[in-house]
N, C-alpha and C positions, 0 to 999 in steps of 0.2 A: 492917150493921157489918162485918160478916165481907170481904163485898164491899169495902168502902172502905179496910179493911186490906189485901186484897190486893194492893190497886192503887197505894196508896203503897208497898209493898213493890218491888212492879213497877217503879213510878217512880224509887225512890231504887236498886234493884237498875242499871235502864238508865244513870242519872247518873253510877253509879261504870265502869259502862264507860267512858263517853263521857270520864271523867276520867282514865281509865286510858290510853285508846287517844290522848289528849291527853299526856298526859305522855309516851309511849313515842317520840310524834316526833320530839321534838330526838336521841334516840339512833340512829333512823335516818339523820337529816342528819348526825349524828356519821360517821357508818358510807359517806356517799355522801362525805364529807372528802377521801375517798382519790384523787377526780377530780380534787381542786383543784389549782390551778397553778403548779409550783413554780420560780421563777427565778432564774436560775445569774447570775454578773455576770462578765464575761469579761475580760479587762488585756492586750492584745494590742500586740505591736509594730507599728507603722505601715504596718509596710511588709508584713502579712499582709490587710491591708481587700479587696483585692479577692480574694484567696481564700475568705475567711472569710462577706464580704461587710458591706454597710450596708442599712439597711430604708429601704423607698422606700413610702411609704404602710402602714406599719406590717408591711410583710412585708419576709424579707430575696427577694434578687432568686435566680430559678429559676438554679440550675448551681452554685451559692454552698453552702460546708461549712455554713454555719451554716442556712440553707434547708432542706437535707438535713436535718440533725441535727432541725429542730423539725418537719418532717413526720413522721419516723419515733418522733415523742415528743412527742406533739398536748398531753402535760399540762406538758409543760417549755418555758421563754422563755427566751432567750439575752440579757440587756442587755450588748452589746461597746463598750469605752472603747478607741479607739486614739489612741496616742501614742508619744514615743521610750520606751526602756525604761528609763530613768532618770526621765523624767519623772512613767511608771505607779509605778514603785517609789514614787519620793518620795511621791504621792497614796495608796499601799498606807501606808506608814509613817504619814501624817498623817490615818487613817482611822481612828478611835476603836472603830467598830464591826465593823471587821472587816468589810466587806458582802464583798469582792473574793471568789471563789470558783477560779479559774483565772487562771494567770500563765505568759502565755509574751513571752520573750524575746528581742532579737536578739543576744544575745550571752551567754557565760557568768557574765562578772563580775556584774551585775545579778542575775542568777538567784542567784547564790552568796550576793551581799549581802542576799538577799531569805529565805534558807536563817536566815545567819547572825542576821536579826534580826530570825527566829521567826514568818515570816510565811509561807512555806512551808516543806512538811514533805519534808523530806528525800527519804523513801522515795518518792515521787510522781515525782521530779525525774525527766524523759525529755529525751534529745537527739533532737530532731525533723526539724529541716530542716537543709538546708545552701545557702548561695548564694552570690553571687560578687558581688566592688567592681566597678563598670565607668564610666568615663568615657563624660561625653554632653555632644553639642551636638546644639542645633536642623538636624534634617534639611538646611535653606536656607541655613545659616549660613555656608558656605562655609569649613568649619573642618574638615580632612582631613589623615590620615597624625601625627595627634598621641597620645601616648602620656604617660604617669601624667612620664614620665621628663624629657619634657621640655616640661612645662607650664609651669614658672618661667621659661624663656628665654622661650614663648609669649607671658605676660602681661607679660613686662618689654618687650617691645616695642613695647606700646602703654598709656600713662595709664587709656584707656576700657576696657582689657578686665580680667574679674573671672571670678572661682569661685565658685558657691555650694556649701557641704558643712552638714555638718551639726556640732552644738557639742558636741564631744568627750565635755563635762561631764557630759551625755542623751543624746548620740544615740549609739548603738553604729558607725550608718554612718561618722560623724564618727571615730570613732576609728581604726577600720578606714583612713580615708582619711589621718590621723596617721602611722600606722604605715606608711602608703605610702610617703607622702612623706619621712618619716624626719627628717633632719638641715636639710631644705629647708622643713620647717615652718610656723616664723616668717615666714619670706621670703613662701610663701603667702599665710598669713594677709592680709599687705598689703595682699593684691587678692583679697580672701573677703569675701563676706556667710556669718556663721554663722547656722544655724535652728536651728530648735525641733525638729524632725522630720524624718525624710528625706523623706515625702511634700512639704515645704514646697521643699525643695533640689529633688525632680523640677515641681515647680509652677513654681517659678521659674524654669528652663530654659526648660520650655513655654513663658512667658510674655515669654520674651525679657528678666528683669529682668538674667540673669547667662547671660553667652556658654557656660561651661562649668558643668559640675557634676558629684560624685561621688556614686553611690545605686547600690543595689542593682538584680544585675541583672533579678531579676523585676518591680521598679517602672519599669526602660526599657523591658520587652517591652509593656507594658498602652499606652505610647503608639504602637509601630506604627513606620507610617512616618516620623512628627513627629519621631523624634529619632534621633540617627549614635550607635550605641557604637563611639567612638573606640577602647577598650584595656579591656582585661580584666583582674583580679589575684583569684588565688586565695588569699585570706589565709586559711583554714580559718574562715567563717562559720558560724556553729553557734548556732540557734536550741531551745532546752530549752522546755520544757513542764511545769508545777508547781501541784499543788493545794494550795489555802490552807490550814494548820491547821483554821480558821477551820471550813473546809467539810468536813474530813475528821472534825471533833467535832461533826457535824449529822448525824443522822441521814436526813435525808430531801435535802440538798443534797450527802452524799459518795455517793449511786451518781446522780443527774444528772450530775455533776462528773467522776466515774470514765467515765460513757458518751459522753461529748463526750469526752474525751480518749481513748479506746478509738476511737472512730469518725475522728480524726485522725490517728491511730497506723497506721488501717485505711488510708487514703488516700494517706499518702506512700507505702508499698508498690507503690502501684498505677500502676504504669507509663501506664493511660490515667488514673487520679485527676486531681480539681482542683491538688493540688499538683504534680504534675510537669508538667502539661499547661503550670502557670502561669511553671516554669522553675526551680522546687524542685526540687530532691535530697535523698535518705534521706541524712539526718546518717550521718558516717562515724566 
């Protein structure tokens, strides 16, 4: 009897281990949480994609900021939306839940409108880049010695010739290319195809839809020899950088958010950096 006592004793002593040592796992898994992987949603101006980079088989491509950033942060994922910076705004405003994390800019008014309505937090806001308007045609095109100045006589000379820019309304290029032209505007317009994006205005040139076009000048250096920058204008380009509310009242999405923008902070400094190499300059 004695015996048979023991051994249930034994028995039901081993079961409450086993019970024990079963309950205590999920608080281990609790505890291994910390590896999980936490992802940032990024709202970039257009005309930043080939610094930043795009993923090409689900990795972004080697030499690319955003590359860097998720090698040296194997638990952190970059999701980047490029578009004009009016466009990103509007989609930040009509975003119920806030996902947006990081807000950079090609211009200040965007960034300011994005302050003002409560989508980024002030204290965040960095001036990051600076770049320049530049006039382009097709390498081939046989279109030389033209300047911002006198583009209107160019295109009135001929029915078939046109500009593509960008729509003032979203695109920061657009506007910039507004303020160029000034008082000769409307007359432009005439002989304009407007985009959506400055990447869409350098697309179109390439593609021969539009003889000329105005875009930024780190989006004419990524084509080479394919395209003539006609003329140059320095209108004080200024590209800010801005973490969401959103992300700075998360505790585990404000120091991913903080370390991407510390690590691009770290790069326009850097005279051989992605960004000057790309034809950025340290905002002045």
């Amino acid at each position: 009897m004695k015996s048979n006592k023991l051994l249930k004793f034994i028995s039901s002593f081993a079961l409450s281990i086993v019970l024990m040592l079963g309950l205590a796992t999920p608080s281990f898994a609790a505890s291994t949480g910390t590896n999980s992987t936490t992802t940032l949603n990024l709202m970039a101006a257009a005309s930043t994609r080939y610094t930043l980079g795009e993923r090409q088989n689900g990795v972004y491509p080697s030499g690319t900021l955003l590359r860097t950033f998720e090698d040296q942060n194997p638990n952190t994922k970059v999701n980047v939306t490029y578009d004009s910076s009016g466009n990103l705004l509007n989609q930040m405003e009509a975003d119920p839940n806030h996902t947006a994390d990081i807000f950079i800019s090609a211009d200040l008014a965007r960034m300011n409108s994005a302050v003002t309505a409560n989508i980024i937090q002030s204290s965040t806001v960095y001036n990051l880049l600076n770049n320049q308007l530049v006039l382009i045609a097709k390498s081939n095109s046989g279109i030389t010695n033209l300047q911002y100045s006198g583009v209107l006589n160019w295109l009135n000379g001929d029915a078939n010739r046109t500009i593509a820019v960008g729509d003032p309304a979203v695109v920061p290029a657009g506007t910039y290319t507004q303020q160029v032209f000034g008082t000769q505007w409307n007359d432009i317009l005439t002989h304009a195809t407007e985009y959506s994006n400055v990447t869409a205005v350098l697309t179109a040139v390439v593609n021969g839809v539009n003889q000329l076009g105005s875009v930024y000048a780190t989006d004419a250096k990524t084509q080479g020899s394919n395209l003539t920058v006609l003329d140059s204008q320095d209108v004080n380009i200024i590209y800010p950088i801005g973490i969401t509310n959103a992300a700075m009242n998360d505790t585990v999405r404000k120091p991913a958010a903080q370390a991407l923008v510390d690590l691009l902070k770290a790069d326009i400094v850097n005279p051989d950096g992605v960004f000057q190499t790309a034809g950025f300059s340290p905002a002045q």
